[in-house]
Every structure is written in C-alpha cells, then in structure tokens.
C-alpha positions in Angstrom: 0.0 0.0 0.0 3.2 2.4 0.9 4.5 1.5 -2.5 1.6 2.6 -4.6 0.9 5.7 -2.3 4.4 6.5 -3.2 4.6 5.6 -6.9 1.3 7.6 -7.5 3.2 10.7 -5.5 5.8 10.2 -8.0 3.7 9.9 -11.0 1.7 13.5 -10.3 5.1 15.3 -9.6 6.3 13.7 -13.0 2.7 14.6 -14.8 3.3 18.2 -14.1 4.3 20.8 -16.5 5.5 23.7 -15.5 5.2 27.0 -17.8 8.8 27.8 -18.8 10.2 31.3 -17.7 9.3 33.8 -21.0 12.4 34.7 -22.5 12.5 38.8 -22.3 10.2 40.7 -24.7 12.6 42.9 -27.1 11.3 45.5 -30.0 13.6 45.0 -33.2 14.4 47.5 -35.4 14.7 46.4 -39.3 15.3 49.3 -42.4 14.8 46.1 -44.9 11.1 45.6 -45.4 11.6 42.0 -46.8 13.3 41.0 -43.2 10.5 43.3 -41.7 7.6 41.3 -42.9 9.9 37.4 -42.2 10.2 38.7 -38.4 6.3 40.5 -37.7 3.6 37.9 -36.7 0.3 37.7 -37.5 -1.6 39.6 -40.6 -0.5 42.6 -42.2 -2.4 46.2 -42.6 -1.0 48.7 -45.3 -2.3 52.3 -45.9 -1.2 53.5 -48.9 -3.3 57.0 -48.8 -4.1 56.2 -52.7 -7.9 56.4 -51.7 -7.9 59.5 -50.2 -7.8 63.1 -52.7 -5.3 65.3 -52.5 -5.1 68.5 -50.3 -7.2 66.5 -47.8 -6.1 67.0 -44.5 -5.5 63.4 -42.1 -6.0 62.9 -38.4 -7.3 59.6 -38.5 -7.4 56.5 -41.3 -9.2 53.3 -39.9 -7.8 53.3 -36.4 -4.8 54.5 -37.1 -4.6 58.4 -35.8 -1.6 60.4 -37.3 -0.6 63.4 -35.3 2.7 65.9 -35.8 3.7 69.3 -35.0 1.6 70.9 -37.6 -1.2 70.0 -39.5 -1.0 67.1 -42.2 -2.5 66.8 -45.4 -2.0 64.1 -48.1 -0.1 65.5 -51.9 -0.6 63.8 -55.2 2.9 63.4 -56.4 3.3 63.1 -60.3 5.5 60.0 -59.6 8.4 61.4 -61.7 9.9 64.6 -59.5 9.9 62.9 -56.2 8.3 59.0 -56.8 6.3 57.7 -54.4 6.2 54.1 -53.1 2.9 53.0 -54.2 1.4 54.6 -57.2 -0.1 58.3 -56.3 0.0 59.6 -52.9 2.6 60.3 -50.1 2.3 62.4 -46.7 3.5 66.2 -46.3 2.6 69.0 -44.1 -0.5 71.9 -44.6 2.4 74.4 -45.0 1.6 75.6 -48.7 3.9 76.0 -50.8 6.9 73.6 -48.6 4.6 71.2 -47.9 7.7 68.6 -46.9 7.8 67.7 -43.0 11.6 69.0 -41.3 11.9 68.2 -38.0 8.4 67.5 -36.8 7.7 64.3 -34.7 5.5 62.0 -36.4 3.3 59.9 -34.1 0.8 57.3 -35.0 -1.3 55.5 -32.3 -3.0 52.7 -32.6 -6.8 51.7 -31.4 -5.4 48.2 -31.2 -2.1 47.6 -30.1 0.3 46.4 -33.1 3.1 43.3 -32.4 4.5 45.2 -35.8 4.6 48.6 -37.4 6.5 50.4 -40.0 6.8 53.5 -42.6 8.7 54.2 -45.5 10.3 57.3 -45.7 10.9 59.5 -49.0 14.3 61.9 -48.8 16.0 63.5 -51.5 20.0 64.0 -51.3 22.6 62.0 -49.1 21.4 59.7 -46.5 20.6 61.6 -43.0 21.6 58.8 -40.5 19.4 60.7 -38.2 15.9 59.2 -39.0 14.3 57.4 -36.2 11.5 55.7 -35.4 10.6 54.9 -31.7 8.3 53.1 -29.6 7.9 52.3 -25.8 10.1 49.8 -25.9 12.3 50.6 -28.6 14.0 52.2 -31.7 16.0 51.7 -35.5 17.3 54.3 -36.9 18.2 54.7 -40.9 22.3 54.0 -41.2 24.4 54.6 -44.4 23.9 50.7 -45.2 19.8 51.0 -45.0 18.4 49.3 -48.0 17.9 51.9 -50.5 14.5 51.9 -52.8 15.0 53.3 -56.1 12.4 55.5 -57.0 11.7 57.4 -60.7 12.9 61.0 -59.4 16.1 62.0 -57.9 14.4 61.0 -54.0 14.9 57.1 -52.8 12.8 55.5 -50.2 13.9 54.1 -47.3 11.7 52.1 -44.4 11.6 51.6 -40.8 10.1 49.2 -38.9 9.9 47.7 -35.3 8.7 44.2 -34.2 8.0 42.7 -31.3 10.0 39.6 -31.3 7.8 37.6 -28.8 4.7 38.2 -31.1 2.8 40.2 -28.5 0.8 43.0 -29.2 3.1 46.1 -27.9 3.1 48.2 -29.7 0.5 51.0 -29.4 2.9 54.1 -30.9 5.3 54.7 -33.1 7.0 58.2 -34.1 9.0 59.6 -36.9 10.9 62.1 -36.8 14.3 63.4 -38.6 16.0 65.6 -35.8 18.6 67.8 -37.7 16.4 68.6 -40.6 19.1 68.9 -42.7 16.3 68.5 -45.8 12.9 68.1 -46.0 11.2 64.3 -46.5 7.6 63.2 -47.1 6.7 59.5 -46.2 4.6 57.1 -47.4 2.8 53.9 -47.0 2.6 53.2 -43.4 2.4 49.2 -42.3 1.6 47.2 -39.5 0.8 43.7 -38.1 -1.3 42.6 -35.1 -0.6 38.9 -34.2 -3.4 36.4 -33.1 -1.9 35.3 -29.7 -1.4 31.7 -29.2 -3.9 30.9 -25.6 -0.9 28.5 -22.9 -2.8 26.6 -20.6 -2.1 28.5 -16.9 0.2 25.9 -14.6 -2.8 25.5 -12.2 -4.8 24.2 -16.0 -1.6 21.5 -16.2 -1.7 20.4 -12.3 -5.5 19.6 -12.7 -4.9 17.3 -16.0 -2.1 15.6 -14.5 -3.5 14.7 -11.0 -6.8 13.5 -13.2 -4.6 11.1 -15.0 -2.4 10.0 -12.3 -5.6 9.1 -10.4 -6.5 7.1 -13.3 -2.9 5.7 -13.3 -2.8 4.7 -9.8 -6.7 2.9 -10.1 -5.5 0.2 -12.8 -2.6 -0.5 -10.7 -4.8 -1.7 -7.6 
C-alpha cells in the first residue's frame, strides 16, 4: 500500500508541466522591409493614402490616428519629381507651398495595439543617419547601409520598422521624426501587423490534468 501511495506521489510530480520562464520581450528594429515582414507575426495592414484626394487634411485612417507638430494633409505626387512608393499619394505637411515635413515628430497611435509597425520614408539627397522611429520599448534608426529603394525622381525610399520579437501585441505608438532637418522628406505607405496570440494553458490548468490522469494511473494498478 506504501509503495503505490508512493509511486502515484511520483507519477503526479512527474505529470506536471511547468510553464517555462518567457524569454524577455525585445522591440527590433529592421530598415529592410523584406526582413520586416519574415520577423512580424500575425496579418498585415497597409495604408497607402491612394484612396484618399489630395489636399485632404489626415488625423485619422481606420484606427490609425496620425498626429505631428503641424497640421497634415496628403499631396498627389506626379511620380516622376519625387516618386512615391505605391502609385499616387505620399504624406507632407498643410504648410503651402513647402509642404515637406523637417523636424516635426510623427506619431501614429494605434486603437489596437500592433506586435509590428512600420513607414517608408521618401528623402532626397545624401542619406541623413538621423531618421528614427521609436516606440515604448524601442527604436531603428536609418544608417548609411539601410536598403535603399529606387524610386523614378532624384528622392529614394527608405523604411523603418519595429517588431515585437515575442509576437505580442506592444506596440501602441510609433513616431517619426528626422532631428537635424538637414532637408525636408515626405513618407509614405505606413504598415503594421497585429498577431493572433497563441492561448498556454495556466500551470494551475496543467496540475488539474495531470493529477486527473495520475488518479487514473494509480486505479489500474490496484
């Protein structure tokens, strides 16, 4: 009777899973968009602004609300002087006639929190290494090896992003912004990702199945 007291003692303590310690959650910054969309979990969102005419002024776009030091308003480019990443429209300020943002600080919050989100930038001239985009918990900035994407006019595009690499969803903010202004930049096609997360039994869920099925055990031996 000792002995199968015992063995069935052993059998629960064996039976029981115990959640392993969560490695620590990290944002990562990517300026490839390729390696952007490999890392990000879950399904993608893209706002291209195509949809919306030009002149209109932006605060909000599904729930995605765009904010910045001034106002913001969406410019048909003609794809040839500047070039755009998708096909028509890119974002600049309500400053008429310079309607290219300097050093504002470009912040778009999320309704639902994102485990990825990213923009691609357009900047005309020499790389500024002092682009940055930032959330809570982290930041990439563009660096003279950043992937470059060619577009038609003398301007290249160039993308940001930050991922959550646990696949949570973090990431409620992010902000743009090019410090020493050095020339003006519009950006464009704004992406994110929110992650369906994956439901882990709690330990207390694990200590109830094994006890049922050591019980179980322990009757067929008798």
């Amino acid at each position: 009777m000792k002995f199968t007291i015992l063995f069935c003692a052993a059998l629960l303590l064996s039976s029981i899973v115990t959640r392993p310690p969560n490695a620590s959650a990290a944002i990562v910054g990517y300026t490839d968009y390729a390696s952007f969309q490999s890392a990000a979990f879950g399904s993608e969102s893209v706002i291209d602004f195509d949809s919306i005419p030009g002149g209109n002024t932006i605060d909000r776009i599904d729930d995605v609300v765009f904010s910045s030091g001034g106002s913001m308003r969406v410019y048909v480019t003609d794809g040839i002087t500047d070039g755009t990443i998708s096909p028509d429209n890119f974002i600049g300020n309500a400053t008429f006639g310079f309607p290219e943002f300097e050093n504002e600080v470009i912040t778009m919050s999320f309704d639902t929190a994102r485990s990825a989100a990213g923009i691609f930038v357009i900047y005309e001239g020499s790389l500024s290494t002092s682009f940055s985009l930032t959330s809570a918990g982290g930041s990439q900035s563009l660096e003279a090896t950043s992937t470059v994407i060619d577009l038609p006019g003398p301007a290249n595009g160039y993308f940001l992003g930050l991922v959550d690499d646990t696949g949570a969803n973090s990431i409620n903010s992010v902000s743009l912004r090019n410090a020493t202004a050095d020339r003006p930049y519009y950006f464009d096609n704004q992406t994110s990702f929110i992650s369906i997360p994956v439901a882990i039994p709690e330990p207390g869920s694990f200590a109830m199945l094994a006890l049922i099925g050591s019980t179980v055990a322990c009757r067929r031996r008798r």
